[in-house]
Structures are given as C-alpha cells and as structure tokens.
BAFIMAR-196491 format. One record per residue (C-alpha): residue number from 1; x, y, z; chain; residue in three letters. Coordinates in steps of 0.5 Angstrom, whole numbers, plus 500, padded with zeros to 3 digits. Each point is the difference from the previous one (the first is absolute). Example, Ala and Ser with C-alpha at 12.3 -4.5 7.8 and 13.67 -1.06 7.14 Angstrom:
2
<nr 1&u 525&v 491&w 516&kette A&rest ALA>
<nr 2&u 502&v 507&w 498&kette A&rest SER>
This chain:
325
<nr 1&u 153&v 797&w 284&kette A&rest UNK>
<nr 2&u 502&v 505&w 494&kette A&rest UNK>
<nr 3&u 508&v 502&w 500&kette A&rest UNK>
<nr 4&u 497&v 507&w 501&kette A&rest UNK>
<nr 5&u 497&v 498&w 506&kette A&rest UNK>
<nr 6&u 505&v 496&w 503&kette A&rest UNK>
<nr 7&u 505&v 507&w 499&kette A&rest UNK>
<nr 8&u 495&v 504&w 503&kette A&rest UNK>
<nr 9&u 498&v 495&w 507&kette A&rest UNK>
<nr 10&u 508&v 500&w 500&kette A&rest UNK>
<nr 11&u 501&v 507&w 500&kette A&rest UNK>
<nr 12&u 495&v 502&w 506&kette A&rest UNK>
<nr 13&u 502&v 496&w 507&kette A&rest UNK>
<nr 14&u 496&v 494&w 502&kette A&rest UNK>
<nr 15&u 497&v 503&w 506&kette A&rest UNK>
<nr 16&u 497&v 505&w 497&kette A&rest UNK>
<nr 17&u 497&v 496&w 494&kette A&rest UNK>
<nr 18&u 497&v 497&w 506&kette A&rest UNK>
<nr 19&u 498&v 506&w 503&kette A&rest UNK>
<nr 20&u 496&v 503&w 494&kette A&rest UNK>
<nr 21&u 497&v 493&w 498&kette A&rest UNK>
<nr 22&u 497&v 500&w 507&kette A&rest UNK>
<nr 23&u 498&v 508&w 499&kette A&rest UNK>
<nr 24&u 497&v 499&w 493&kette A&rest UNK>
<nr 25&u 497&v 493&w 503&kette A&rest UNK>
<nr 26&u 497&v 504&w 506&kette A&rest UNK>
<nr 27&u 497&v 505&w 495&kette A&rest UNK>
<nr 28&u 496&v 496&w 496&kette A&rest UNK>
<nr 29&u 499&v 493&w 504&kette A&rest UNK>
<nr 30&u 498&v 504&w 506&kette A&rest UNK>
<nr 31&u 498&v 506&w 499&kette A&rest UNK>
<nr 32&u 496&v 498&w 493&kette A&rest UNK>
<nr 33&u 505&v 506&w 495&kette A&rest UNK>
<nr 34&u 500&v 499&w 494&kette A&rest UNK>
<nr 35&u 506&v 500&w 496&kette A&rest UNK>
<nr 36&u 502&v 505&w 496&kette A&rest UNK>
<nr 37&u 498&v 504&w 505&kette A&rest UNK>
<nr 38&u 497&v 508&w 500&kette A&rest UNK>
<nr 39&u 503&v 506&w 505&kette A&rest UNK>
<nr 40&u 492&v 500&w 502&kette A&rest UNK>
<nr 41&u 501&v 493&w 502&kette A&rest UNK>
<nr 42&u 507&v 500&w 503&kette A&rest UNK>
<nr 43&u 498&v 506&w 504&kette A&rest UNK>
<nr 44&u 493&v 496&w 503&kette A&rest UNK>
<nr 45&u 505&v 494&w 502&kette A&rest UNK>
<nr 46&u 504&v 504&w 504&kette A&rest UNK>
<nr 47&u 494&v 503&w 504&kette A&rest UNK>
<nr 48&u 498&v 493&w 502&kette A&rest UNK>
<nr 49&u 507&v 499&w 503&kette A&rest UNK>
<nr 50&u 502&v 506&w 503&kette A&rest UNK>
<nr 51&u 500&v 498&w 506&kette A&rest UNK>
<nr 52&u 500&v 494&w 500&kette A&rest UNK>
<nr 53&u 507&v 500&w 496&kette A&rest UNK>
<nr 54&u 506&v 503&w 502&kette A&rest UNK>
<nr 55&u 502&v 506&w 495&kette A&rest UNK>
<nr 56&u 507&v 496&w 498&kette A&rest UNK>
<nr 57&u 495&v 494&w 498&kette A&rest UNK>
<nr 58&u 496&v 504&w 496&kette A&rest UNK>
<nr 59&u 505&v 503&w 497&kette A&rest UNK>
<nr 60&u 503&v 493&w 498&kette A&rest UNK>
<nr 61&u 493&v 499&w 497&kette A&rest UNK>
<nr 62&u 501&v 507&w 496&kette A&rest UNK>
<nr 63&u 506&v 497&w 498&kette A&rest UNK>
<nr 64&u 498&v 493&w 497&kette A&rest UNK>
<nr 65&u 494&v 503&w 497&kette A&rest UNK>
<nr 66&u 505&v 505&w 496&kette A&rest UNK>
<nr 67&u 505&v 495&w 499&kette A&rest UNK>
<nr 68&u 493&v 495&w 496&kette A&rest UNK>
<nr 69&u 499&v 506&w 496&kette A&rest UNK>
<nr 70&u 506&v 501&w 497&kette A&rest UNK>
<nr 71&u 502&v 493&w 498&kette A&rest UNK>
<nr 72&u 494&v 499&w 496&kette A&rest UNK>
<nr 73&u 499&v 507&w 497&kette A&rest UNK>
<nr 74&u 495&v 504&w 504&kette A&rest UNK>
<nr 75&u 499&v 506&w 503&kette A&rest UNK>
<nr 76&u 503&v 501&w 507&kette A&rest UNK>
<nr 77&u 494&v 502&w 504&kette A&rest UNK>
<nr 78&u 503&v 500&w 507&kette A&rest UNK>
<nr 79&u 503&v 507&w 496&kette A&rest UNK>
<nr 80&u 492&v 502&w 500&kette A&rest UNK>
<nr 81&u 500&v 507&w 504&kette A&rest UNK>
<nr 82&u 494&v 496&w 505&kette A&rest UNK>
<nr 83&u 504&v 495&w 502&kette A&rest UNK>
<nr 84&u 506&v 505&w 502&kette A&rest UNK>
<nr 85&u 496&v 505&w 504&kette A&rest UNK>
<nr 86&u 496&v 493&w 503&kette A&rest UNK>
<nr 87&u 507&v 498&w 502&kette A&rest UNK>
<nr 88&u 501&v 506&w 504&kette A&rest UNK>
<nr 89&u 493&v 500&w 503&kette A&rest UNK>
<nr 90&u 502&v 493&w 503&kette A&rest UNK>
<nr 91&u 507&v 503&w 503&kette A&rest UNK>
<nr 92&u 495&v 505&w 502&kette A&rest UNK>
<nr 93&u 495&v 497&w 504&kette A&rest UNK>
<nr 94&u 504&v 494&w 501&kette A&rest UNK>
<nr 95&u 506&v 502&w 503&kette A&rest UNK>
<nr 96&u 505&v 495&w 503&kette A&rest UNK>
<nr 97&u 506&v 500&w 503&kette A&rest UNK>
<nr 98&u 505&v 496&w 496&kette A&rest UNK>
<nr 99&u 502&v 492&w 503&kette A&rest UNK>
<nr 100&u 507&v 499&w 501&kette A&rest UNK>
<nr 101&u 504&v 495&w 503&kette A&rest UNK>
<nr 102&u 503&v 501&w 506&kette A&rest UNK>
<nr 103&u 508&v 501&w 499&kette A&rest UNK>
<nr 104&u 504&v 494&w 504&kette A&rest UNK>
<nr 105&u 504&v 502&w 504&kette A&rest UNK>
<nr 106&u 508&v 498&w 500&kette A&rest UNK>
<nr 107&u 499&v 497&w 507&kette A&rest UNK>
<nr 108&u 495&v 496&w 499&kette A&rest UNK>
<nr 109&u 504&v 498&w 493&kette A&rest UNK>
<nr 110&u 505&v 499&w 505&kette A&rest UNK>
<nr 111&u 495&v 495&w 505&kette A&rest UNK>
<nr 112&u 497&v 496&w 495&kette A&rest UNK>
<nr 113&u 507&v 498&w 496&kette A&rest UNK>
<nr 114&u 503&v 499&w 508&kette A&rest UNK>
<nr 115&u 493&v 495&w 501&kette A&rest UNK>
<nr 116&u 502&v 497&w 493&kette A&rest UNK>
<nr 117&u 507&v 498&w 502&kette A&rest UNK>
<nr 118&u 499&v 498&w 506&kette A&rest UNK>
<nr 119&u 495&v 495&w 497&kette A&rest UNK>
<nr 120&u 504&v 498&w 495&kette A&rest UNK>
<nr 121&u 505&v 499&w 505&kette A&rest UNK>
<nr 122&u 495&v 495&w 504&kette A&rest UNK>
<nr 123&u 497&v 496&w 493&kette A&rest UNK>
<nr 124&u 509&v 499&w 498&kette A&rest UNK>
<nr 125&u 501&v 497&w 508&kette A&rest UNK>
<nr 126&u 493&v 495&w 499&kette A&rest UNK>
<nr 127&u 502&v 498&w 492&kette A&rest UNK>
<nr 128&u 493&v 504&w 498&kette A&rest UNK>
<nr 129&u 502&v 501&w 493&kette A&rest UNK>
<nr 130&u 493&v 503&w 497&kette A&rest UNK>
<nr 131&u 500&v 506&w 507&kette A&rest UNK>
<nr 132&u 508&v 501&w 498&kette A&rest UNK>
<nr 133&u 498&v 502&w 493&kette A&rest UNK>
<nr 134&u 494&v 504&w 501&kette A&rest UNK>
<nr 135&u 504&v 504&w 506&kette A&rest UNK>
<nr 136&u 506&v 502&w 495&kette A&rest UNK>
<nr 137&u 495&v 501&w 494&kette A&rest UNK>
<nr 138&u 495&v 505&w 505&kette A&rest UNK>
<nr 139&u 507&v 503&w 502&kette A&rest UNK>
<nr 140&u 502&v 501&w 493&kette A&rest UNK>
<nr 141&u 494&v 502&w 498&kette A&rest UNK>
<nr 142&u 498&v 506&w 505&kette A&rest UNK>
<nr 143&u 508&v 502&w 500&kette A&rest UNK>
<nr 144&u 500&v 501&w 492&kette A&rest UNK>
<nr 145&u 492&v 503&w 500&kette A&rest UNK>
<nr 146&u 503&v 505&w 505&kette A&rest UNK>
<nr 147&u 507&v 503&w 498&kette A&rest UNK>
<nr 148&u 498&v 499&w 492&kette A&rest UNK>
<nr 149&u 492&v 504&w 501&kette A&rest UNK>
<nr 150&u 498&v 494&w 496&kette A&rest UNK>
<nr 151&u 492&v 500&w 498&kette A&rest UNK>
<nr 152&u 496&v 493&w 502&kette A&rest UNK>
<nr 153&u 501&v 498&w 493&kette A&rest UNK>
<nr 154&u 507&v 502&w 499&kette A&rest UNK>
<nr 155&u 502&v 495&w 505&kette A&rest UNK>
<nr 156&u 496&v 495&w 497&kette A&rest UNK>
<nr 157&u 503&v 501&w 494&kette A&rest UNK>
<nr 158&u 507&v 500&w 501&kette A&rest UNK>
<nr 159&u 505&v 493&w 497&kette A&rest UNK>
<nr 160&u 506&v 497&w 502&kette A&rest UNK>
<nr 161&u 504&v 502&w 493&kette A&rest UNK>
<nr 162&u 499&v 507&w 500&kette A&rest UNK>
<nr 163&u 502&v 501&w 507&kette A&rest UNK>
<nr 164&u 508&v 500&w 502&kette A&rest UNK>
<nr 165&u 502&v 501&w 507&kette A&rest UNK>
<nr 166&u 506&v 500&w 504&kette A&rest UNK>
<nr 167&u 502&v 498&w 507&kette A&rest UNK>
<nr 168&u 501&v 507&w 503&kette A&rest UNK>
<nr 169&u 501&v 504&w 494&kette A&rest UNK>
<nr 170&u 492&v 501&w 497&kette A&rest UNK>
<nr 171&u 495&v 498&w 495&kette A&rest UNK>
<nr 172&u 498&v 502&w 494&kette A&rest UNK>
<nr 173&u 492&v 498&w 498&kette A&rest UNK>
<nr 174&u 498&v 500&w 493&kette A&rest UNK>
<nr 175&u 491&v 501&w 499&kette A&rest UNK>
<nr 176&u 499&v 500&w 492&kette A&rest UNK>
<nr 177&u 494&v 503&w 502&kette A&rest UNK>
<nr 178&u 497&v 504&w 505&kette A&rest UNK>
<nr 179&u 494&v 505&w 500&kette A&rest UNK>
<nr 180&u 503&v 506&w 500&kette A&rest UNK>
<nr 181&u 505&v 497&w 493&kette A&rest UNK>
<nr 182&u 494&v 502&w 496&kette A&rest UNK>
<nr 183&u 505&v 498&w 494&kette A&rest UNK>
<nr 184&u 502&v 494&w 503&kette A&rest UNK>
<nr 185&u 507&v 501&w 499&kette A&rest UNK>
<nr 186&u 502&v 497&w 507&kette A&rest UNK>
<nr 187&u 502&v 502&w 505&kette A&rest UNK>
<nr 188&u 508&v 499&w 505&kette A&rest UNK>
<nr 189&u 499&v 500&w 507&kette A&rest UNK>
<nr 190&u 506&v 500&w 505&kette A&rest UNK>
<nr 191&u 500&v 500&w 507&kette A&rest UNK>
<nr 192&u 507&v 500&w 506&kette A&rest UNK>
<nr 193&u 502&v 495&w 504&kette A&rest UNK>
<nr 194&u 498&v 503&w 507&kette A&rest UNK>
<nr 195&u 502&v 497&w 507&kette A&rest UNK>
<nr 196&u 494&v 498&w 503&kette A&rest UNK>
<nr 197&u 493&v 499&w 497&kette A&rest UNK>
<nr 198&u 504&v 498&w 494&kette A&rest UNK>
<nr 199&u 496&v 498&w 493&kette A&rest UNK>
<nr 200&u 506&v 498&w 496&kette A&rest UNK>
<nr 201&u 502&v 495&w 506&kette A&rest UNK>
<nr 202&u 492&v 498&w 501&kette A&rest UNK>
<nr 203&u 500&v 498&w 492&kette A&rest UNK>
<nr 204&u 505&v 496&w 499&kette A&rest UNK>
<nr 205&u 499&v 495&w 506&kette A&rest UNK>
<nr 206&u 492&v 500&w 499&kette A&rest UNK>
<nr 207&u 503&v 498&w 492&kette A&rest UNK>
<nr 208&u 505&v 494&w 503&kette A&rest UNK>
<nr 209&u 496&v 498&w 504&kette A&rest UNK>
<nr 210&u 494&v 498&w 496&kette A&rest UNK>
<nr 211&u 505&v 498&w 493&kette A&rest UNK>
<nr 212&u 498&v 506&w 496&kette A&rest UNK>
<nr 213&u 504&v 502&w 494&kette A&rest UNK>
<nr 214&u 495&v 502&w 495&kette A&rest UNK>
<nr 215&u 492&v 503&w 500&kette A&rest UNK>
<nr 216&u 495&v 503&w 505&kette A&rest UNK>
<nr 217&u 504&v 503&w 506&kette A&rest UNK>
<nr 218&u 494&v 499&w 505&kette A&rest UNK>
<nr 219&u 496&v 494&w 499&kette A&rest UNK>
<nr 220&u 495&v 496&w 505&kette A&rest UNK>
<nr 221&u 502&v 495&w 505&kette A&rest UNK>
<nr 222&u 495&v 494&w 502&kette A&rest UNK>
<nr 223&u 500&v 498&w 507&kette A&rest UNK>
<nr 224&u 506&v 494&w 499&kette A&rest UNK>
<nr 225&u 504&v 506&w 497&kette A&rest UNK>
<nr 226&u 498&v 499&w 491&kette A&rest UNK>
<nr 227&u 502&v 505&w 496&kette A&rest UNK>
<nr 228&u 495&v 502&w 495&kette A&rest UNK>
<nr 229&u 502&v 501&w 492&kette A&rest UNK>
<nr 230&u 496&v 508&w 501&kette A&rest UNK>
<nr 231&u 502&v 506&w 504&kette A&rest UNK>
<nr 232&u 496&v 502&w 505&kette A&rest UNK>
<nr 233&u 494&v 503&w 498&kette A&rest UNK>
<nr 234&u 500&v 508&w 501&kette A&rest UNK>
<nr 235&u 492&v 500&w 504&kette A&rest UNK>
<nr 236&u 503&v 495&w 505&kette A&rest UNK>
<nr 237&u 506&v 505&w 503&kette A&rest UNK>
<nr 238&u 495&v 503&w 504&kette A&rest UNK>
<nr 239&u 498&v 494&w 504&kette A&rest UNK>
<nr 240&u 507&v 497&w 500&kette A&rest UNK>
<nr 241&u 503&v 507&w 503&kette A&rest UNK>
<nr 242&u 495&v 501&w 505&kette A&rest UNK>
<nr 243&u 501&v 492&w 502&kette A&rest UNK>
<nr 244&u 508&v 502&w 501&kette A&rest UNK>
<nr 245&u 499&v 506&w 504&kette A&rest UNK>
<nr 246&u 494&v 497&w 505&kette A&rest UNK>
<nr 247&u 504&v 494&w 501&kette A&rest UNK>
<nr 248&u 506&v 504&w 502&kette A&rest UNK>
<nr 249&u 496&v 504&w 505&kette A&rest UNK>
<nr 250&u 499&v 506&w 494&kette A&rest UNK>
<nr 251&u 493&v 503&w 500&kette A&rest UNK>
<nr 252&u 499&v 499&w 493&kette A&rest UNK>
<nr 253&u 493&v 502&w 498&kette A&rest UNK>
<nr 254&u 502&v 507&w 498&kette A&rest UNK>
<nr 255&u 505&v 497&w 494&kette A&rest UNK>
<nr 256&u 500&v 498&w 495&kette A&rest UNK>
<nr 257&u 505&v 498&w 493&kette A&rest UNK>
<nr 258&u 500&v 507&w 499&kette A&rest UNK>
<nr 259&u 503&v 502&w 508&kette A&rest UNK>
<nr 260&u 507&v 497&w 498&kette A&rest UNK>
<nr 261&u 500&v 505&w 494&kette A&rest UNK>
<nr 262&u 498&v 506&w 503&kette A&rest UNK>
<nr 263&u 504&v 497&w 507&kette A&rest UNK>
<nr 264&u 507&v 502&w 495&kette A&rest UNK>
<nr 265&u 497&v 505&w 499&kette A&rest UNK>
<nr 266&u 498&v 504&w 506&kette A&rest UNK>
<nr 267&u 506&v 497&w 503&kette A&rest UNK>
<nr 268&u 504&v 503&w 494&kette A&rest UNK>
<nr 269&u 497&v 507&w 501&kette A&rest UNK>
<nr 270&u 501&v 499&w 507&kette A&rest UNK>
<nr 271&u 508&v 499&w 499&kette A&rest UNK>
<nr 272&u 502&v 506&w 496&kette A&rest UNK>
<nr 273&u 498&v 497&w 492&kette A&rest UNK>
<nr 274&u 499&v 506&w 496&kette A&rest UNK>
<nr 275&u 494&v 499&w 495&kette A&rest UNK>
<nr 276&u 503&v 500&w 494&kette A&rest UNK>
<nr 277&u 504&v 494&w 503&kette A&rest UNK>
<nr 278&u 494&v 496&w 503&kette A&rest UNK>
<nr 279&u 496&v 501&w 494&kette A&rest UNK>
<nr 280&u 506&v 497&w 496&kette A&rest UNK>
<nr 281&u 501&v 495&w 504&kette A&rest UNK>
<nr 282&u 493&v 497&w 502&kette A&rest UNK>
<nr 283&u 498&v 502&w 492&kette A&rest UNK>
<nr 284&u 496&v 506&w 500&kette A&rest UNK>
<nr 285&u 499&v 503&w 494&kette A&rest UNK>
<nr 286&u 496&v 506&w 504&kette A&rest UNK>
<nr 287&u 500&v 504&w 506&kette A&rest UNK>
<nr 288&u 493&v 498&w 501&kette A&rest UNK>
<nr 289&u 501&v 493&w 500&kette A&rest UNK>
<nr 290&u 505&v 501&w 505&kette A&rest UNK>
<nr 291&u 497&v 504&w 505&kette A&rest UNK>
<nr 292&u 494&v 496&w 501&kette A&rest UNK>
<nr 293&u 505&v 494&w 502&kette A&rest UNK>
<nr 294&u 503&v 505&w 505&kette A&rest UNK>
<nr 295&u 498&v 502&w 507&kette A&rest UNK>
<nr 296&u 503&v 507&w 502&kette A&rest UNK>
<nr 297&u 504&v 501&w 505&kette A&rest UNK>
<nr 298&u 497&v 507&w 503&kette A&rest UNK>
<nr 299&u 504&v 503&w 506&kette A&rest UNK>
<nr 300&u 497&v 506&w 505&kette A&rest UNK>
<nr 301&u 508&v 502&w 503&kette A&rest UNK>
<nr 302&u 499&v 495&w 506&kette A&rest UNK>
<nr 303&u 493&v 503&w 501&kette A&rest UNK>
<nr 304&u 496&v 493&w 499&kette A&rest UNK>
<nr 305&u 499&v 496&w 507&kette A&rest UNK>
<nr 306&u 501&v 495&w 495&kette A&rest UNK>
<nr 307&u 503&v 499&w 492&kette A&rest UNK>
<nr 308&u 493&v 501&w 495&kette A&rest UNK>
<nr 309&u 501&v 494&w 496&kette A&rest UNK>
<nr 310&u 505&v 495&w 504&kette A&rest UNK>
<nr 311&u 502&v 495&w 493&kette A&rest UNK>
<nr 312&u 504&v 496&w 504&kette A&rest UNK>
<nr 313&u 505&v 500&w 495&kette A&rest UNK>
<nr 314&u 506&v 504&w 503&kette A&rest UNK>
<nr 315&u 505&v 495&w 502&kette A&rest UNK>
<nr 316&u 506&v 500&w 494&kette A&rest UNK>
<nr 317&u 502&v 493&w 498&kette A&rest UNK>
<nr 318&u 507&v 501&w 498&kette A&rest UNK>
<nr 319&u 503&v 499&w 493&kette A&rest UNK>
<nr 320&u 493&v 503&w 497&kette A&rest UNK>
<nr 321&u 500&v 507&w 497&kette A&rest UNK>
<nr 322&u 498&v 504&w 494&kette A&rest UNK>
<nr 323&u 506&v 500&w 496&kette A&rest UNK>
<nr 324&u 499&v 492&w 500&kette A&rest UNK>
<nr 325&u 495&v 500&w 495&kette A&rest UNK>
C-alpha cells in the first residue's frame, strides 16, 4: 500500500471501508457488473434488487459505486438521470415503513440494572469472579450507552486513558472519532453523576474491579471470567443486550444496540429537553437526525382512553437535567 492510499483508508471510517468493499463485491461478484460501470448498467442492477433490497441498502450501493468512480478518475454514473428517476421508481413501488429500534424504556433500564446488582451481590457471596465481572461490566456498559446515546461502535471504542471520572462529580468521555466527526477532530463528552442509575459510578467499579488502567473500556469475557486484549466487537451488541434484558425477565426482541440511544433520547424529550440542547448533547448535527430518534409525545387534552405513544420514559432520576450537558 502506497502512503496515498494509506491517507486516504485513514481518511474514511472502517466501517464504511467495509460496507463499500462488500457493495462494490456484491456489484460484481453477485451480480456480474462491470467496473467502471455505465448509468444503463447501474440503473438495470437497481431494478433486479428493488424489492428484494431495502432502499437505504441500495442507496448504500449507489454510494460505494460513486465513491469506486471517484477515486480512480471516472465519471460518476450513479449521477445518470436513469439511475435517479430508477431510484425514485423503487421508493415508488416499493414502499417501506422504515425499521427503527424500539427506545428502552427507563423502567426497564432500571430492572435490568437491579437484576444485574442483585446477581452481582449473589456471585460476590459464593467467590464467583467471572459472574462478578460480567455484572458489573453489563452494568457499565448499559448505563454509559443509555445516559451518553452512545453508538454500538462508540461504546466499543471507548479507552481507559481518554476517559476521566469522579465519584459523584461526573466524567468526561474523549472519542477521536466518530461518524458524525467528518474532520476527525474528536470529540469531548461529559456526563453528571446521578443518584440512581449512576453511569459514572457503574464505570469506575467495573474498571477496579477488572484492573483496567489503559485500552479498550468494554472487552470479552470468557467463561473462567479472562479478559480479552480487544474491545467488544460492535455486531455482538445486539445478542449481548437482549441476553441482559431476557435474563432479567426484560422482553428483549424489539431492542437492539440502538434502543439505549433513542431510550435517552425519548426519555430526554419526555422530560422537558429542548431540541437544540438534546441534539447538543447526544451529537446531532441536523434536526433530521434527531427527530428520527425521537418518539413524540402527542396529547388530546385528556380526551385519549389512554396516552398515544407510552414510551415508559417518564420517571425523573434526580441530579440529570439539560443544563448538565
């Protein structure tokens, strides 16, 4: 690799080096395309998977496709009137109601975490080491993904060294990058101290209880309770989380790694945060982005038999507020 190419791998995010390399893949592995492509022939491969292909997956495609031209000088096709008036014949005929996590609800944060503690509680009494420190590392993790709005791939991104945390106080939370950094100046995130679900508290005993003073913040644990080197990989947060929340008597099949970032956020807009403040917060750069987080909060004047949207979200830890963040 040329220390072109290396700048240039370095200047696009992993996981969308991956998602582009398996879109360019599946255009001309799968498919048969050829490369560089035609808008005739990029418009004809969005026909054979509309439908099959959700629209955000096709439009992933579109970009990887434009993105291969760019970078070795050719015309980009996906700009070919065809493949734009294609596209919107998908979205026409192939109409989707966009998926979205369910938000967790605070209540059931809050059960999973007493679920947690209490098994902690029970390993700490019968010597078990390797239950001990998965609790206290669920513990963490779910409070820090919650009250910070953390991506999947945030969370397993986080270090020991760029993290500083006080008992009662609060932390503060250092990522060089992030998907919404497009200039990869890193980012400061701080979060209080609260008097119940504590994220700042959970953090420093899962860190003293497993000896961490540098690296990746949320690791694998094996079954005799072994740390791995690596942080969690970001595709595992889905299965880890449900695990939790099942054990915990949580019924789990509507979260995902997502739930805990638009549980905040719900919660957040539920609790009186203005926009401006959520969207500051969390690390919204557009209101669009935000809003897609955001179950709404629709009232009839005490007309409804019963609240429209019921997000769960309305019980107030003490010592969190906009002003926190």
């Amino acid at each position: 690799m040329s220390e072109i190419e290396r700048y240039l791998q370095a200047g696009t995010r992993e996981n969308t080096r991956r998602s582009y390399q398996s879109a360019i893949e599946h255009f001309e592995v799968s498919w048969g395309g050829f490369l560089p492509a035609t808008g005739d022939s990029v418009a004809r491969y969005l026909v054979a998977h509309a439908g099959k292909l959700s629209l955000n997956t096709l439009k992933l495609r579109l970009a990887a496709l434009a993105q291969w031209h760019i970078s070795q000088g050719f015309p980009d096709p996906t700009k070919a009137p065809v493949v734009r008036q294609v596209l919107k014949g998908v979205r026409a005929l192939h109409p989707v109601r966009e998926k979205q996590a369910a938000p967790l609800p605070l209540q059931h944060l809050q059960q999973a975490v007493d679920w947690l503690n209490a098994e902690a509680s029970a390993a700490e009494v019968r010597g078990d080491g390797a239950s001990l420190l998965r609790c206290r590392r669920d513990s963490a993790l779910l409070l820090i993904g919650f009250w910070r709005g953390f991506r999947s791939d945030e969370l397993c991104r986080l270090e020991v060294e760029r993290i500083q945390a006080v008992a009662g106080v609060g932390m503060e939370i250092h990522l060089p990058r992030s998907k919404g950094d497009r200039d990869f100046l890193g980012t400061t995130h701080r979060a209080p101290a609260l008097k119940r679900l504590c994220p700042v508290q959970a953090y420093l005993d899962w860190i003293a209880l497993a000896g961490l003073t540098r690296g990746p913040v949320f690791r694998r644990l094996d079954r005799w309770g072994n740390l791995g080197a690596d942080g969690l990989n970001p595709n595992s947060l889905i299965a880890l989380l449900r695990q939790i929340l099942e054990r915990a008597g949580v019924p789990a099949e509507s979260y995902s790694s997502h739930s805990l970032r638009r549980g905040f956020a719900t919660w957040a807009a539920a609790n009186g945060w203005d926009l401006k403040s959520l969207m500051g917060y969390v690390g919204w750069k557009d209101v669009k982005s935000a809003m897609r987080y955001i179950d709404p909060t629709l009232s009839f004047g005490g007309l409804a038999a019963r609240p429209l949207l019921e997000s769960g979200n309305d019980a107030l830890p003490e010592s969190l507020d906009p002003s926190d963040s």
